[in-house]
N, C-alpha and C positions, 0 to 999 in steps of 0.2 A: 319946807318941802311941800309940793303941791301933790293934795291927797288925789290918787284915783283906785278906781273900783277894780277891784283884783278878781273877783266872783259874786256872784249873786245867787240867789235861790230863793224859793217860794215855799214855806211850810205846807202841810200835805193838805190842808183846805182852802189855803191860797188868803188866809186870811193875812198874812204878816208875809215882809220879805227882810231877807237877810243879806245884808252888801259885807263883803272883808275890804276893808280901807288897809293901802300901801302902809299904816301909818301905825299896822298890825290891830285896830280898834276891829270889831264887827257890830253892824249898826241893825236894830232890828226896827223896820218901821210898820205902820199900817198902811195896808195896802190901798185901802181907799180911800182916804185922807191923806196919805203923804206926811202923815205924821209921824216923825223920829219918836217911839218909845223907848230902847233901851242901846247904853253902850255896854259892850261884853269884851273886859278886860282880861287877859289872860296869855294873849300870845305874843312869842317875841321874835316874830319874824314873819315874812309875807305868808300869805293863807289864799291858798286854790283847791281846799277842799272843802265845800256845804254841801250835808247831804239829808236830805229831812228822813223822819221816821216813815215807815209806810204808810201807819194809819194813826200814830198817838202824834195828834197838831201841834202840840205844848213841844215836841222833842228836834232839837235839829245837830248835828255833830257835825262838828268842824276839826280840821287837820291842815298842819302848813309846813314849812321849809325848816321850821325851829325842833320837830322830832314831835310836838305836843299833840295831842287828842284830846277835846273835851268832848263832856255830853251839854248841852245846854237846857234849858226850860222858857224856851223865847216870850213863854205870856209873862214869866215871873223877873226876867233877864238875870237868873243865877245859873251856877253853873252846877254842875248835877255830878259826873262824873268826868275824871282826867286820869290820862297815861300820858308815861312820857317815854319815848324811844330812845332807850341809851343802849348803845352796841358795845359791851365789853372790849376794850384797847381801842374801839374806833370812835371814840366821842358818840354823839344823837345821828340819828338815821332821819332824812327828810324823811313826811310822808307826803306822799307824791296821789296817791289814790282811797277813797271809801265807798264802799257798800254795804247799805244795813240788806240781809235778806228781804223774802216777800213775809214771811212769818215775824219781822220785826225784831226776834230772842237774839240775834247775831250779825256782827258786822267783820266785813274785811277790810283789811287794808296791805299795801304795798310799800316799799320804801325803799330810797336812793340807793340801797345795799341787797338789792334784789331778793329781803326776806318778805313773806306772804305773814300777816297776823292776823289771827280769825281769833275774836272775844265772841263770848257771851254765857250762855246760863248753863249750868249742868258740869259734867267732869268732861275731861278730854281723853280718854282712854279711847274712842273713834279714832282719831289722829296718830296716836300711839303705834298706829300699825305698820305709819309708811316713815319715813327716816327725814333726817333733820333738815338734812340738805340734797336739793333735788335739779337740780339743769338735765337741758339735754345738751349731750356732746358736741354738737353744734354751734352752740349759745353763740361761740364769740371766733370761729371759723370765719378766715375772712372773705369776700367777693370780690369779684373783679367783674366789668363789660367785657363782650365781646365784641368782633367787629362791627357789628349791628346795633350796637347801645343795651343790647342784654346782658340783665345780670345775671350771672354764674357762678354758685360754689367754685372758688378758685384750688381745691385739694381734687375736688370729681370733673371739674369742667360740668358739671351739670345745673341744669334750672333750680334751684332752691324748691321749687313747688313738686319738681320730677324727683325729688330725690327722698331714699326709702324713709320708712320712719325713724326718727333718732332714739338712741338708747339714752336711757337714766343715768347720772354719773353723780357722782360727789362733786364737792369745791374743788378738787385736786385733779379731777377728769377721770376718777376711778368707777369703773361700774357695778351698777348694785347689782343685786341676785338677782334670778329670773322671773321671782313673785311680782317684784319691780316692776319689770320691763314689759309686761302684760297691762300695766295702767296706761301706757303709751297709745293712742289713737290707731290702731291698722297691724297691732302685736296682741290683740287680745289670745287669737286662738290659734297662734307660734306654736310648734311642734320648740321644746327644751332648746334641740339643737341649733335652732334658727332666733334663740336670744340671747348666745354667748355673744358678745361684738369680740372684734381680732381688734386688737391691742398692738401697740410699734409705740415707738420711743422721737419725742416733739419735742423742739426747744421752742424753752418759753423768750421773752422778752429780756429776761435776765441772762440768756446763753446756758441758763441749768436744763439739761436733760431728762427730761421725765416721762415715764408713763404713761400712753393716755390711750384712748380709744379713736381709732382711725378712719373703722369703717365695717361692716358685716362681715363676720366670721365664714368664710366657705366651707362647705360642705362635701367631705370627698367622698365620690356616689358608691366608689368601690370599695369604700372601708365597709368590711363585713358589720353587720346587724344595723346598717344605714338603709333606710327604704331611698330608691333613686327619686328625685322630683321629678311628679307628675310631668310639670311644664318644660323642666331641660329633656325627658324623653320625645315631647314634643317636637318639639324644636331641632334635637336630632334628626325623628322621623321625616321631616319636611326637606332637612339640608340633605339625606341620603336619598328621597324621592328625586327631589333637585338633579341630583347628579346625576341619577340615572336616568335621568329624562336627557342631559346636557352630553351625557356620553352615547345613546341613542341616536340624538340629533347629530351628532357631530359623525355618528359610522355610517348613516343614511345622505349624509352629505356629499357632493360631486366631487369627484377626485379632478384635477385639473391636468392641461394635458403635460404628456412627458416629451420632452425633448424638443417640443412644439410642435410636433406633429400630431395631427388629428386630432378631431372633436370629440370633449368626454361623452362619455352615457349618463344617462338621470340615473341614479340607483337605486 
């Protein structure tokens, strides 16, 4: 097999670089000499994730297609700490992505089963607050072009970018409480009402019919102890200005002649 470079990276003083070879090795050299000092044994599968420490030079972590995580010590070429991504009934999880924070204490990572893993130092009772599993309703909605080459939500007909903010759901497309749905970008400061999503019934790929969430919950203005929205009063006010401006125009307008006799009047 002819080895090539799968990723590269620079330790955080640029003193050493680290290559991942197809051939799963990571080779850490010096950077101004060109000199290979250490092979770092450990993975068993291609590696597209190096990602150096912020500020400790000695530290660089690597992630790849096989589920593994190490920590490395590139001056000493050992390995420091390892995880390894095993998904109960689904075999290892690629990891696909890493970030150590700016404070160095914690890193994330992503993975081929769309789970988020954040390590590091202290308890996790922060995290404990928001729920296991978290998409937006959206996630996997499919698109279509229109006759222009735009793409469009194929359920709304609408632009992806035009369309409101999506609600929080489980794996099953069940939505969370409304504490939830307030973490959502442009839902912060939702009146209750306006974070139920309406709920209708979607076949999956397997032809089983399930539960999901389809789209914003409406709001009926005249249901007693509902305040109307500000913006649909609007929007009425304008459409009844309209018309009466439209039925104005039209009774000040010239009657045409009758029986074709004689020139109307201007009225």
């Amino acid at each position: 097999m002819k080895p090539k470079v799968t990723m590269i990276a620079w330790n955080q003083n640029d003193n050493y670089v680290v290559t991942a070879v197809n051939n799963h090795l990571l080779k850490v050299w010096n950077s101004s000499t060109g000199q290979l000092l250490h092979d770092l044994v450990g993975h068993a599968d291609e590696v597209f994730v190096l990602e150096p420490h912020p500020f400790d030079c000695r530290i660089m972590l690597s992630a790849g297609h096989d589920g593994n995580i190490f920590i490395w010590d590139i001056t000493k070429g050992t390995k420091t700490k390892h995880y390894f991504n095993m998904i109960e009934g689904q075999g290892h999880g690629a990891v696909f992505d890493c970030k150590f924070s700016p404070d160095g204490q914690h890193f994330a990572c992503t993975d081929s089963h769309g789970h988020l893993l954040i390590f590091g130092f202290g308890c996790s009772r922060p995290y404990e607050k928001i729920p296991d599993q978290m998409f937006f309703h959206t996630d996997y909605r499919p698109l279509i072009r229109d006759s222009n080459n735009y793409v469009l939500d194929e359920q709304t007909q609408q632009a992806p970018h035009l369309m409101p903010p999506p609600f929080l759901v489980d794996v099953d497309g069940n939505p969370h409480p409304t504490r939830y749905q307030r973490l959502v970008p442009g839902r912060e400061n939702c009146a209750d009402e306006h974070l139920i999503p309406q709920l209708g019934y979607v076949a999956t790929s397997d032809g089983e019919v399930v539960e999901q969430v389809i789209g914003q919950q409406t709001v009926d203005q005249d249901e007693p102890g509902l305040e109307p929205s500000i913006l649909d009063g609007m929007i009425r006010q304008l459409q009844l200005e309209q018309d009466q401006r439209t039925g104005a125009d039209q009774e000040s307008a010239p009657s045409g002649p009758q029986n074709g006799e004689g020139t109307p009047r201007r009225g």
